[in-house]
FIBA-511228 format. One line per 8 residues: number of its first residue (from 1); their letters; for each residue x, y, z of C-alpha. Coordinates in nm, 4 decimals. Example, Ala and Ser with C-alpha at 12.3 -4.5 7.8 and 13.67 -1.06 7.14 Angstrom:
% residues 2
1 = AS = 1.2300/-0.4500/0.7800; 1.3670/-0.1060/0.7140
//
This chain:
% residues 367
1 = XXXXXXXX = 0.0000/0.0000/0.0000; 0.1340/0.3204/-0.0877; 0.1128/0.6436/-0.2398; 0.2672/0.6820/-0.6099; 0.2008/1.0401/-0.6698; 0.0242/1.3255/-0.5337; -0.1179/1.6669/-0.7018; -0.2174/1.9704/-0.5288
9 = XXXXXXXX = -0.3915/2.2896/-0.6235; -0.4379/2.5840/-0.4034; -0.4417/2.3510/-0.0967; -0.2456/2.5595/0.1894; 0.0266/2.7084/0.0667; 0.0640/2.4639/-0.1855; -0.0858/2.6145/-0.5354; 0.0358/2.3956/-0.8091
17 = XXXXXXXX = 0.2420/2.0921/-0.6676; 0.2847/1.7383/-0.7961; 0.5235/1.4901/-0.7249; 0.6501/1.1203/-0.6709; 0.7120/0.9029/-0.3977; 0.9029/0.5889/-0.2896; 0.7393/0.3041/-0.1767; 1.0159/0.2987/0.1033
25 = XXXXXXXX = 1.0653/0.5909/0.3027; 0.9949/0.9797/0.2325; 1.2307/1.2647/0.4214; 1.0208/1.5814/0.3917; 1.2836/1.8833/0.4595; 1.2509/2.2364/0.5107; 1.2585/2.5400/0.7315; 0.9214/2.6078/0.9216
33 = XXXXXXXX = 0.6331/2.7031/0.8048; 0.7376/2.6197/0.4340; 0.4539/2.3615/0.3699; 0.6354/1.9843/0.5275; 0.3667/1.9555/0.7691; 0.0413/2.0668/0.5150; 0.2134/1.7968/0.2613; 0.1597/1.5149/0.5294
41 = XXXXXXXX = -0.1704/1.6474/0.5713; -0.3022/1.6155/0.2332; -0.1536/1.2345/0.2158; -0.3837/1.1949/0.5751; -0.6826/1.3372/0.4120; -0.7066/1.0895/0.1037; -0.6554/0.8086/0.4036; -0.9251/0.9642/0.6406
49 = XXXXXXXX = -1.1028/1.2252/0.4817; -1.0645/1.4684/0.6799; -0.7762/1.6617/0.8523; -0.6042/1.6088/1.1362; -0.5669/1.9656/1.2181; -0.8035/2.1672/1.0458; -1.1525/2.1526/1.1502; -1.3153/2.2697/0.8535
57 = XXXXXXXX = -1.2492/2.1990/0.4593; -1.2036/2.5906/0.4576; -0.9238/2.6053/0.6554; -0.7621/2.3803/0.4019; -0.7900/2.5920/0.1085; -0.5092/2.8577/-0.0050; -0.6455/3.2960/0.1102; -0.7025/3.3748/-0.2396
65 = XXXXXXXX = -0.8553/3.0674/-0.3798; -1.2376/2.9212/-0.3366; -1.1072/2.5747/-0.4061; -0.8512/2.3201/-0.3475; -0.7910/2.0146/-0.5298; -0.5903/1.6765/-0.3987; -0.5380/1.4047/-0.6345; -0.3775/1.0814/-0.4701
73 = XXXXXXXX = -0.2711/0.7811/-0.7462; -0.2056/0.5018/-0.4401; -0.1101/0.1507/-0.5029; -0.3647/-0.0767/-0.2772; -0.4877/-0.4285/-0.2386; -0.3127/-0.4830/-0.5617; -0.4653/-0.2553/-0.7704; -0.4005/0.1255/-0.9349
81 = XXXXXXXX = -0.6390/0.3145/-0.7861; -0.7149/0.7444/-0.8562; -0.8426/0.9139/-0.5727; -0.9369/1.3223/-0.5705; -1.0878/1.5461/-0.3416; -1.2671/1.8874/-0.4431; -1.2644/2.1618/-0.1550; -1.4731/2.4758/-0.1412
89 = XXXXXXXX = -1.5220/2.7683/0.0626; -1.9578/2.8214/-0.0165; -2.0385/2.4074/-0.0963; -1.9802/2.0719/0.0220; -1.7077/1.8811/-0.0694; -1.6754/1.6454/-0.3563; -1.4635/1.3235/-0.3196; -1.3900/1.0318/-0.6116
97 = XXXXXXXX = -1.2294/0.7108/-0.6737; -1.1467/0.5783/-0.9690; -1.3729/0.8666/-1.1095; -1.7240/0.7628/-0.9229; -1.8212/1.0094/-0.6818; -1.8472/0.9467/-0.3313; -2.1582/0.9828/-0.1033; -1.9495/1.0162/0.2760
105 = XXXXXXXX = -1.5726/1.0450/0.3966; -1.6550/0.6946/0.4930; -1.6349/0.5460/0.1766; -1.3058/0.6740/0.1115; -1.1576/0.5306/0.4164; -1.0118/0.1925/0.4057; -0.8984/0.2694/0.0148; -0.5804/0.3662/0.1325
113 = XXXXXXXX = -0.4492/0.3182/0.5357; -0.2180/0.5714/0.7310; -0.0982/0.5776/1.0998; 0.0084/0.9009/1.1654; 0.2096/1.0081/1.4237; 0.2813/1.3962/1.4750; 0.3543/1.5883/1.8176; 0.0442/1.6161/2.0101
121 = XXXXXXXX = -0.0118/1.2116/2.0322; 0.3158/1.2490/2.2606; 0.0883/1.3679/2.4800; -0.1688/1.1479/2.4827; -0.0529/0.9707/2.8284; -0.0833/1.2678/3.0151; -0.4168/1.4796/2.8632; -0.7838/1.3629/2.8561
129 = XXXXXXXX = -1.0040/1.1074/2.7043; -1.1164/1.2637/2.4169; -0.6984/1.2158/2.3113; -0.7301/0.8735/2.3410; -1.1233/0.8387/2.2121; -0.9574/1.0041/1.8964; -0.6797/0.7570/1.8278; -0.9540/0.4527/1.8554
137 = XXXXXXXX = -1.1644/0.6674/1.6162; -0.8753/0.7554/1.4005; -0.8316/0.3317/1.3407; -1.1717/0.2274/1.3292; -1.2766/0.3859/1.0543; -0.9810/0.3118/0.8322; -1.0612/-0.0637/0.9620; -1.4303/-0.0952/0.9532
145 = XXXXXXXX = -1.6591/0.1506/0.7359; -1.9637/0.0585/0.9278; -1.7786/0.2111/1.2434; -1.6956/0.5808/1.0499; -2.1015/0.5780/0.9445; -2.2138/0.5409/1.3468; -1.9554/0.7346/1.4411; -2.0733/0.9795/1.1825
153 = XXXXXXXX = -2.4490/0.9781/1.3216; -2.3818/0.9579/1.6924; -2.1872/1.2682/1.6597; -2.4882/1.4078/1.4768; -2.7073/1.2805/1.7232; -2.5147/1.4394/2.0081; -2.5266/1.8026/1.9007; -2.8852/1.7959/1.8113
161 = XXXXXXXX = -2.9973/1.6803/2.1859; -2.7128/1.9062/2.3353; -2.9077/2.1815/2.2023; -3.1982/2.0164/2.2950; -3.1166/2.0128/2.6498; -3.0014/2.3677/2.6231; -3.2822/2.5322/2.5046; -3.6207/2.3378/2.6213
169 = XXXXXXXX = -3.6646/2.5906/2.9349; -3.7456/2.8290/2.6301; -3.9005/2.5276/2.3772; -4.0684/2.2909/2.5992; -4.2024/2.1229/2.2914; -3.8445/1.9999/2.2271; -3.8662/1.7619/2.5517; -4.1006/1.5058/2.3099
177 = XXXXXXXX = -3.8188/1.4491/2.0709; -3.5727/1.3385/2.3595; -3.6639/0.9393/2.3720; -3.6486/0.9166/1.9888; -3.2703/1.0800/2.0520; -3.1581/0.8941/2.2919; -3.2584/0.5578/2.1106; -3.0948/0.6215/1.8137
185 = XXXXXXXX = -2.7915/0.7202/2.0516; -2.7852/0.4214/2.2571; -2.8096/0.2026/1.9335; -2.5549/0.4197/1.7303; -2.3007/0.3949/2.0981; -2.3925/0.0310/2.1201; -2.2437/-0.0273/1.7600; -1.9183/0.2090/1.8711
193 = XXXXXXXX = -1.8845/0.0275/2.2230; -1.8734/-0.3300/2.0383; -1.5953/-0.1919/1.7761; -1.3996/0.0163/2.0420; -1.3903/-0.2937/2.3189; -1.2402/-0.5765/2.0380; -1.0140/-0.2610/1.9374; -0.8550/-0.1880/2.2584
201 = XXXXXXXX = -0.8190/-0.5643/2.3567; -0.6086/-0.6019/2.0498; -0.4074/-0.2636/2.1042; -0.3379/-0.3380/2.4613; -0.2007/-0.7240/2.3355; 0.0275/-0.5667/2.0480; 0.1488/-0.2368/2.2164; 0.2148/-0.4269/2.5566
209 = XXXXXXXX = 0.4782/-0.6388/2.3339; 0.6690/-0.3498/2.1827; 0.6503/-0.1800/2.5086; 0.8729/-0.5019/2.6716; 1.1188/-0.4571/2.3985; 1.1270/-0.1199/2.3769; 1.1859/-0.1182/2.7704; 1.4514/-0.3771/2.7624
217 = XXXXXXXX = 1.1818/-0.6057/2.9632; 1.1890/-0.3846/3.2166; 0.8133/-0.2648/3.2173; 0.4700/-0.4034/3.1862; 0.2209/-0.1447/2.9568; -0.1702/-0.2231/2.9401; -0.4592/-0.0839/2.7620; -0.7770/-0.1017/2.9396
225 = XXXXXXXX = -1.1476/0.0377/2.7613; -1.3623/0.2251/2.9977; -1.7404/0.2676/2.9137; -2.0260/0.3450/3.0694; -2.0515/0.1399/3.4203; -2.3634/0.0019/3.3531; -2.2177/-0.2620/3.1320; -2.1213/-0.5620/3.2536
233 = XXXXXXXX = -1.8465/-0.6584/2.9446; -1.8244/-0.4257/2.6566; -1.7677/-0.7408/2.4168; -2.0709/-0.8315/2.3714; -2.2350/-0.7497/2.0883; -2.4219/-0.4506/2.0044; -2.8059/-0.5757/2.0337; -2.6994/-0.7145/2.4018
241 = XXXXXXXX = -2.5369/-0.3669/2.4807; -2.8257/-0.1910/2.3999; -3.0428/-0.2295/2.7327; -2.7545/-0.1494/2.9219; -2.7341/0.1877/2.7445; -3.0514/0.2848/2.7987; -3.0454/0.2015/3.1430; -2.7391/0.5005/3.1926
249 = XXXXXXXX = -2.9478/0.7141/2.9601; -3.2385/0.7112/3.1658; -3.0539/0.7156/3.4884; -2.9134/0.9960/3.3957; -3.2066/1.2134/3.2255; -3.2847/1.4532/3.5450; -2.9152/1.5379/3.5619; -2.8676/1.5961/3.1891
257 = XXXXXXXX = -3.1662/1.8705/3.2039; -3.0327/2.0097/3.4844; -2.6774/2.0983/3.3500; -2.7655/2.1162/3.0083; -2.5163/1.8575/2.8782; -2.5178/1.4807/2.7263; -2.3876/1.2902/3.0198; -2.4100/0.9470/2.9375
265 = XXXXXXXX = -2.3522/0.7598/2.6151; -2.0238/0.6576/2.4026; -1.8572/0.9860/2.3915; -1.7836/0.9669/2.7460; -1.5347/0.6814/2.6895; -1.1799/0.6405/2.7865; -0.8820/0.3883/2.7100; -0.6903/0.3787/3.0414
273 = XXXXXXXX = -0.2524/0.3438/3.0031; -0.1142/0.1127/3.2649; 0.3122/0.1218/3.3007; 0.3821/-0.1517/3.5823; -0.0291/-0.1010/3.7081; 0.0145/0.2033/3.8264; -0.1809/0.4709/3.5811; 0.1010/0.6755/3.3441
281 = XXXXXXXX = -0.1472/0.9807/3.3058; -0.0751/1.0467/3.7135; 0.3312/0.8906/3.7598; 0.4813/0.8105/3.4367; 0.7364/1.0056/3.3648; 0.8448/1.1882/3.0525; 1.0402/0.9187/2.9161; 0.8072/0.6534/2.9933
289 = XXXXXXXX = 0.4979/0.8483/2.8624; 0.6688/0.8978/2.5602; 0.7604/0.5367/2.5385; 0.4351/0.4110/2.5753; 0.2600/0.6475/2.2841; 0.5192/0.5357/2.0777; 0.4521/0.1469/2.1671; 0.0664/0.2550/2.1171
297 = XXXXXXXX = 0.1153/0.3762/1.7568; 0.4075/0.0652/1.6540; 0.0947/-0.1462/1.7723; -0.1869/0.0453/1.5523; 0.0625/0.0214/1.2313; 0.0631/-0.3863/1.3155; -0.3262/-0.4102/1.3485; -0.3734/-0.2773/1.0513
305 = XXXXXXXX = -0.1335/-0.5096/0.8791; -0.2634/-0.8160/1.0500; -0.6454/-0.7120/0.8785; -0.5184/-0.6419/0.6124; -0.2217/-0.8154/0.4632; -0.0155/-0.4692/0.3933; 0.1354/-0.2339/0.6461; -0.0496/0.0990/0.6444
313 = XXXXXXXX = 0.1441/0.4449/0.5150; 0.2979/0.5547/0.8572; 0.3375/0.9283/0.8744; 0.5964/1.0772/1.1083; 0.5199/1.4494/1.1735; 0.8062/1.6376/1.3065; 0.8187/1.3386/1.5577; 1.2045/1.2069/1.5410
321 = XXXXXXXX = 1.3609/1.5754/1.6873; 1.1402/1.5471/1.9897; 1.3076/1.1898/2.0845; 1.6361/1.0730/2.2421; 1.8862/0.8822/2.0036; 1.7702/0.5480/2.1374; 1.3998/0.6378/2.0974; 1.4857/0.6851/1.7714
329 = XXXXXXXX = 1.7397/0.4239/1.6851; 1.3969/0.2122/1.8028; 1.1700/0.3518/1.5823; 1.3292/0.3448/1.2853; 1.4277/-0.0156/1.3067; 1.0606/-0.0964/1.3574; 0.9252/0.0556/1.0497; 1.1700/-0.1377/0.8075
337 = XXXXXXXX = 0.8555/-0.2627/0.5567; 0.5915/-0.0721/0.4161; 0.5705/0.3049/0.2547; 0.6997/0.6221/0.5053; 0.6630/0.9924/0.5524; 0.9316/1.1602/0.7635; 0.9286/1.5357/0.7990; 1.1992/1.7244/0.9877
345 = XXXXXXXX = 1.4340/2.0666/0.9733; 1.7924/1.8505/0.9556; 1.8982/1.7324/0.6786; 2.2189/1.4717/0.6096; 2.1840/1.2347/0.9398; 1.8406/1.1430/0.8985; 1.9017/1.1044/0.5005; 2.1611/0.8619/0.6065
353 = XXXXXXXX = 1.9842/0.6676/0.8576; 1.6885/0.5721/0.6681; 1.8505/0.5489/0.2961; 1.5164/0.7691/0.2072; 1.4079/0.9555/-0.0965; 1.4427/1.3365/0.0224; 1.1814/1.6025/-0.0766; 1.3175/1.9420/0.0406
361 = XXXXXXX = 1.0140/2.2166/0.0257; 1.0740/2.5789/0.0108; 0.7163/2.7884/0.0499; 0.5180/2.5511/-0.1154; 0.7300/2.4044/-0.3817; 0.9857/2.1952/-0.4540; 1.3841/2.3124/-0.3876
//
């Protein structure tokens, strides 16, 4: 699995770009804030979708423009495969493959696979669920389109009975649409709970490994899913779930029109790090926490070769600086197969390390 050749138009700072990639490993070089970084970010959003900065399609679209354009040719599953994206700043989005229009984002994932790992997921030890929530997200829908289509919903769902529960003091009439929400909630979180528990069972198995070698045996890292306490096991599948949901949900009703917030329900879930069972978030230290985000994402990169017979494009944002030489030395053994994106500010030791292609960008554009 890899990407060939990508084309940009007036995406970032990028406005007419095209070039070719190794299926081996890609050094992006440059100063800051010369475009490495928005590169990566157009190979993410043929792999997702979406970006994994921006938080609208606008943002991703050069000052002076009213359009961008990305055009991926990726090598997948043993086939050629053309896939394009259409930005704009006043309509929605339009995304193809192979020429045929898609209907969602969630059609597009699973075509072609990334891991990406980029500063802020160095963090995701020590800050809050929603980190964590987003890197089980992030997987699942490359891994299972039926996940990114309930994730889709529930998210949907969630804003339209947060506003519910904000404004029925002035709408009482909005109070009769709140069972109808909160079924389609429990059964959309029941479908995310099923996915998320098998997920983090695997992670936990596959990062806990690296995590032994990468700690010279010296420490013991586990994964544990959290959920909402009114299930008894989280692996059960989704029509079993269901009941239990409700049950939280309805506990939880008065409470929810008090304060004016969804309390209960799937995006209140949380994937606990263990070093040694004592939680990281509280005592790990730097070291370790970084240790263990790294095992995390080694371990997502080998679950998505185990579904699917061909190691995912791993994207390294920026990452390498931020890590000590054996951190390093570690990482860059590990990621020996498969097609990867390095970006960084030096130059000739990391050229020599990896035996890469180098792409040096200069505001936007090839040097």
């Amino acid at each position: 699995m890899n990407v060939r050749q990508i084309t940009l138009r007036n995406f970032r700072n990028y406005s007419e770009f095209e070039t070719e990639f190794t299926d081996k490993v890609n050094v992006i070089i440059g100063d800051n804030a010369q475009g490495k970084t928005n590169l990566l970010e157009a190979v993410y959003f043929m792999s997702a979708g979406r970006s994994f900065r921006a938080k609208s399609d606008r943002e991703l679209i050069s000052f002076d423009s009213d359009a961008a354009y990305i055009r991926a040719d990726i090598s997948a599953g043993g086939r050629e495969q053309k896939l394009e994206a259409y930005l704009f700043r006043q309509k929605r989005r339009q995304l193809l493959a192979n020429d045929v229009k898609l209907r969602t984002a969630g059609e597009l994932c699973g075509r072609l696979r990334a891991v990406l790992f980029c500063p802020d997921d160095l963090q995701m030890v020590r800050e809050g669920a929603a980190v964590r929530r987003r890197l089980m997200d992030s997987c699942l829908c490359q891994l299972r389109p039926r996940y990114a289509a309930a994730l889709t919903e529930n998210n949907r769902l969630l804003e339209h009975k947060t506003r519910i529960l904000r404004d029925h003091h002035e709408k009482p009439s909005l109070l009769y649409t709140l069972d109808d929400f909160d079924l389609r909630l429990a059964q959309t979180g029941a479908e995310l709970i099923y996915y998320r528990a098998a997920y983090a069972a695997l992670l936990s198995e596959k990062a806990s490994k690296i995590h032994r070698e990468f700690s010279g045996g010296r420490e013991n890292l586990t994964l544990t899913y959290k959920t909402v306490k009114t299930i008894p096991d989280p692996r059960k599948k989704p029509a079993e779930l269901l009941p239990h949901l409700q049950e939280h949900l309805r506990d939880h009703r008065r409470a929810e029109l008090e304060t004016g917030t969804c309390l209960s329900g799937a995006h209140k879930d949380d994937l606990e790090i263990d070093i040694d069972g004592i939680p990281a978030r509280s005592f790990a230290s730097q070291g370790q926490a970084r240790t263990a985000a790294l095992s995390v994402k080694l371990a997502e990169r080998e679950i998505h070769y185990d579904d699917g017979g061909e190691y995912p494009l791993l994207l390294l944002d920026d990452v390498l600086s931020e890590l000590d030489m054996t951190r390093q030395n570690f990482v860059l053994n590990k990621i020996g197969e498969g097609q990867v994106f390095i970006t960084c500010c030096e130059d000739g030791r990391l050229k020599s390390r990896t035996g890469g292609k180098v792409l040096h960008i200069d505001g936007g554009r090839l040097a």
